[in-house]
DOTOR-48799 format. One line per field, with one value per residue: chain; x, y, z of N, C-alpha, C in turn; residue in one letter; residue number from 1. Coordinates in steps of 0.2 Angstrom, whole numbers, plus 2048, in hexadecimal, padded with zeros to 3 digits. Layout:
filum (A | ...)
n.c1 (X | ...)
n.c2 (Y | ...)
n.c3 (Z | ...)
ca.c1 (X | ...)
ca.c2 (Y | ...)
ca.c3 (Z | ...)
c.c1 (X | ...)
c.c2 (Y | ...)
c.c3 (Z | ...)
setor (A | ...)
pami (NUM | ...)
***
This chain:
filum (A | A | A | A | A | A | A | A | A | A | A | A | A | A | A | A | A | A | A | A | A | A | A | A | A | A | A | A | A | A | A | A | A | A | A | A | A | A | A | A | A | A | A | A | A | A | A | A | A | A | A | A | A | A | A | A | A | A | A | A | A | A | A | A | A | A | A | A | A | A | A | A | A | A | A | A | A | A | A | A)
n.c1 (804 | 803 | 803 | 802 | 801 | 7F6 | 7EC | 7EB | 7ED | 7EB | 7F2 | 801 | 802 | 7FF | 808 | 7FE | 809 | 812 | 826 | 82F | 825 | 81E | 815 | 809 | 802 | 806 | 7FE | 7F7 | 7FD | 7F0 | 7E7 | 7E8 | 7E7 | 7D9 | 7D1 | 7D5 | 7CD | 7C1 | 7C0 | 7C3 | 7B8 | 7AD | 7B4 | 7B3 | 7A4 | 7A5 | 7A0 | 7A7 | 7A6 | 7A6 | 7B2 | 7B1 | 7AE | 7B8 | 7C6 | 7C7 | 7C5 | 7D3 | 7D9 | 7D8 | 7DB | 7E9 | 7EB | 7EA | 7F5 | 7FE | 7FD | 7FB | 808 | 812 | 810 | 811 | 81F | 822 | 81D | 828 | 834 | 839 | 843 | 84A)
n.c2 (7FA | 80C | 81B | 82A | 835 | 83E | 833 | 822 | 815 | 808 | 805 | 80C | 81D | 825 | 82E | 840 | 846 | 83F | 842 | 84E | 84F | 856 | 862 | 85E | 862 | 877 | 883 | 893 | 8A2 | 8AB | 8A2 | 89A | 8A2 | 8A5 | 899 | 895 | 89F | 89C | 88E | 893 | 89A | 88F | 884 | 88D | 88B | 87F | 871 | 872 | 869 | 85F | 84F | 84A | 855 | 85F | 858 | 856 | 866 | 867 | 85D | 863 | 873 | 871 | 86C | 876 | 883 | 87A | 87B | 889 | 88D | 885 | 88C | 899 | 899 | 894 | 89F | 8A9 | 8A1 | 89B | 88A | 887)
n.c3 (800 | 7FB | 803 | 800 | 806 | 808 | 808 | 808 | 7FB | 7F2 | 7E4 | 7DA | 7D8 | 7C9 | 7C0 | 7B8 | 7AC | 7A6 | 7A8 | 79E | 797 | 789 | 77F | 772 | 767 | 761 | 761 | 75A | 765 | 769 | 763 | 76F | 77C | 776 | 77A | 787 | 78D | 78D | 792 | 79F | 7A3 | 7A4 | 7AB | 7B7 | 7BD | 7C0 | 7CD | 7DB | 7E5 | 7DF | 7DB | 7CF | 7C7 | 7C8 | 7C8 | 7BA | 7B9 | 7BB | 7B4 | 7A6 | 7A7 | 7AB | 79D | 796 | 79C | 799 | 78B | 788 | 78E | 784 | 778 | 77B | 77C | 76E | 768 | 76B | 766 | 76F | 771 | 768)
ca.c1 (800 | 806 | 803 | 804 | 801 | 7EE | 7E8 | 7EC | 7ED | 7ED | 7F3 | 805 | 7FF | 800 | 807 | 7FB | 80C | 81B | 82A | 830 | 821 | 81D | 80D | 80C | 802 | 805 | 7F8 | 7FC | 7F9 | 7EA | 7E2 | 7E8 | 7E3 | 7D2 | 7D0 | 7D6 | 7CA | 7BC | 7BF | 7C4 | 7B2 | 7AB | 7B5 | 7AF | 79F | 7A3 | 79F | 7AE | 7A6 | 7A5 | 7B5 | 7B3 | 7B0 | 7BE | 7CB | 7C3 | 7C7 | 7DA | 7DD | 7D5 | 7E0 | 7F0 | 7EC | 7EA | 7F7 | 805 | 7FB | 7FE | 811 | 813 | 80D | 814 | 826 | 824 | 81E | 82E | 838 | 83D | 846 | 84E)
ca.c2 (800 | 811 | 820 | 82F | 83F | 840 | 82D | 81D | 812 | 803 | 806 | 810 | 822 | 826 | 838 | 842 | 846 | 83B | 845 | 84E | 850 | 85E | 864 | 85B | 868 | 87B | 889 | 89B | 8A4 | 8AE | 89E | 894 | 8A6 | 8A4 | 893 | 895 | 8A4 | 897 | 88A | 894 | 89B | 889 | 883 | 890 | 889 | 877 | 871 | 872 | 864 | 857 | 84D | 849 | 85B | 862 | 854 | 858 | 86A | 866 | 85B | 86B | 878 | 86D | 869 | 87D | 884 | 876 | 87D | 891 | 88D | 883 | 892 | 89F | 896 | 894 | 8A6 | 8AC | 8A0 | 893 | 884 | 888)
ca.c3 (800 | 7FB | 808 | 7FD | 80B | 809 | 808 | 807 | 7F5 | 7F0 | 7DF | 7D9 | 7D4 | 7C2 | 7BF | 7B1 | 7A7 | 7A6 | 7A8 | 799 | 791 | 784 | 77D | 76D | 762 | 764 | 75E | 75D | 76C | 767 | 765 | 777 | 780 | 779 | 77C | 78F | 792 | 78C | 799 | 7A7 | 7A3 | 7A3 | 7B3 | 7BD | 7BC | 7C4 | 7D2 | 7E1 | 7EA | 7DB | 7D9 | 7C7 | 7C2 | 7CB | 7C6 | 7B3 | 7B5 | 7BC | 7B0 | 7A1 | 7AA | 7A9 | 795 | 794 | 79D | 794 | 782 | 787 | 78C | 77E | 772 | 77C | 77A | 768 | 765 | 76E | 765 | 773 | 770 | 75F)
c.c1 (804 | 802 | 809 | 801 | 7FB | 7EB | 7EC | 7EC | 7EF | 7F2 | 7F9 | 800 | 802 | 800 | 803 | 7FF | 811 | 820 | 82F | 82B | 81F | 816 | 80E | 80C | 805 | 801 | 7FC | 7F6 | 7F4 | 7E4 | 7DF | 7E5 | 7DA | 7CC | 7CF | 7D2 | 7C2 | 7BA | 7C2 | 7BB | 7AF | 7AC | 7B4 | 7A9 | 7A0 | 7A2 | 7A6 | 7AE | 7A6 | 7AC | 7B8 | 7B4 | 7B8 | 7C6 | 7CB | 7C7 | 7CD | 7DC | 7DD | 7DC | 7E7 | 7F1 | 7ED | 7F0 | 7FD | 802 | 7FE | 805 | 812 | 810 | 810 | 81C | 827 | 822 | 826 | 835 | 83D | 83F | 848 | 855)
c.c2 (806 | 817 | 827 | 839 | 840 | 83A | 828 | 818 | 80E | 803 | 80C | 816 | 825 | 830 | 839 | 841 | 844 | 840 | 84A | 850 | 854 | 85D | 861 | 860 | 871 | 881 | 890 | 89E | 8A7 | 8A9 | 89B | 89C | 8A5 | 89F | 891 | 899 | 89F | 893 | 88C | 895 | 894 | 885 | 888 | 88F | 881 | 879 | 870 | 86B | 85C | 857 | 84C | 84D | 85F | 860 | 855 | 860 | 86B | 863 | 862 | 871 | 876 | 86E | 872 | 882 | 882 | 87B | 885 | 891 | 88A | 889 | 898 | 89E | 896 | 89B | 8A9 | 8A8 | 89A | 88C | 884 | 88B)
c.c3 (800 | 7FE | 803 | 800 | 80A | 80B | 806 | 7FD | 7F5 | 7EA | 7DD | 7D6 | 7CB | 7C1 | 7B8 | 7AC | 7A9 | 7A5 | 7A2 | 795 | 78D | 781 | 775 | 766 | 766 | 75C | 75E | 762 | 76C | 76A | 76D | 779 | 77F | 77A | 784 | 790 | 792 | 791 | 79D | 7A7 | 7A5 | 7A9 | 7B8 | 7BE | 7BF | 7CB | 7D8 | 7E5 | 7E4 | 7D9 | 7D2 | 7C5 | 7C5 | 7CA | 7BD | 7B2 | 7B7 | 7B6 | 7A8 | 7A5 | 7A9 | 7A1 | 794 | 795 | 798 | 78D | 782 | 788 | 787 | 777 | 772 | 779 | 770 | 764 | 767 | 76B | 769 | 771 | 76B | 761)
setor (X | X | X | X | X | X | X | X | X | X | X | X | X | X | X | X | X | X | X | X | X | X | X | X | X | X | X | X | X | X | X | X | X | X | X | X | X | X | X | X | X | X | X | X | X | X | X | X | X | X | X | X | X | X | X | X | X | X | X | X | X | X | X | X | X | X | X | X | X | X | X | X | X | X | X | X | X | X | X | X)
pami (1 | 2 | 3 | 4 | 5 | 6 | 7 | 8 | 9 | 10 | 11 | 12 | 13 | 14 | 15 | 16 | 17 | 18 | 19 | 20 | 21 | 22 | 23 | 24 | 25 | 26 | 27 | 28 | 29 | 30 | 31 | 32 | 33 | 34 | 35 | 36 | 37 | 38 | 39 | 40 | 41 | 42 | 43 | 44 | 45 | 46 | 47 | 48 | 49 | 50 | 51 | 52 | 53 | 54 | 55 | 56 | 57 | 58 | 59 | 60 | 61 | 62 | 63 | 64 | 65 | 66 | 67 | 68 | 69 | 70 | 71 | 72 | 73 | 74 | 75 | 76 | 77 | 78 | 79 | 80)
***
């Protein structure tokens, strides 16, 4: 049994992104901003106490987040 600082588990936990990982497409940033103002709009309407919506809009905010760095970076020219 693994004892990970909240609760107990049977089962090893599975991180969302394996180490290293990169965004695979990138948009230009115009787009990811109005993509991101969309569903923050849309997450501020869950519910706080429901686990699936809450885990739903971490996971959404994670994929958003990774999509504006990745856009920001390739406007500015990063990694080249």
């Amino acid at each position: 049994m693994i004892h990970n600082g909240i609760h107990s588990v049977d089962n090893p936990v599975e991180p969302l992104r394996e180490p290293g990982y990169v965004t695979p497409d990138v948009f230009p940033l115009d787009l990811e901003i109005g993509v991101t103002r969309r569903v923050l709009e849309e997450i501020a309407a869950c519910n706080i106490h429901s686990h699936d919506e809450m885990l739903h809009a971490a996971v959404t905010l994670d994929c958003r987040v990774r999509a504006l760095l990745a856009s920001l970076d390739a406007e500015r020219g990063a990694g080249q």
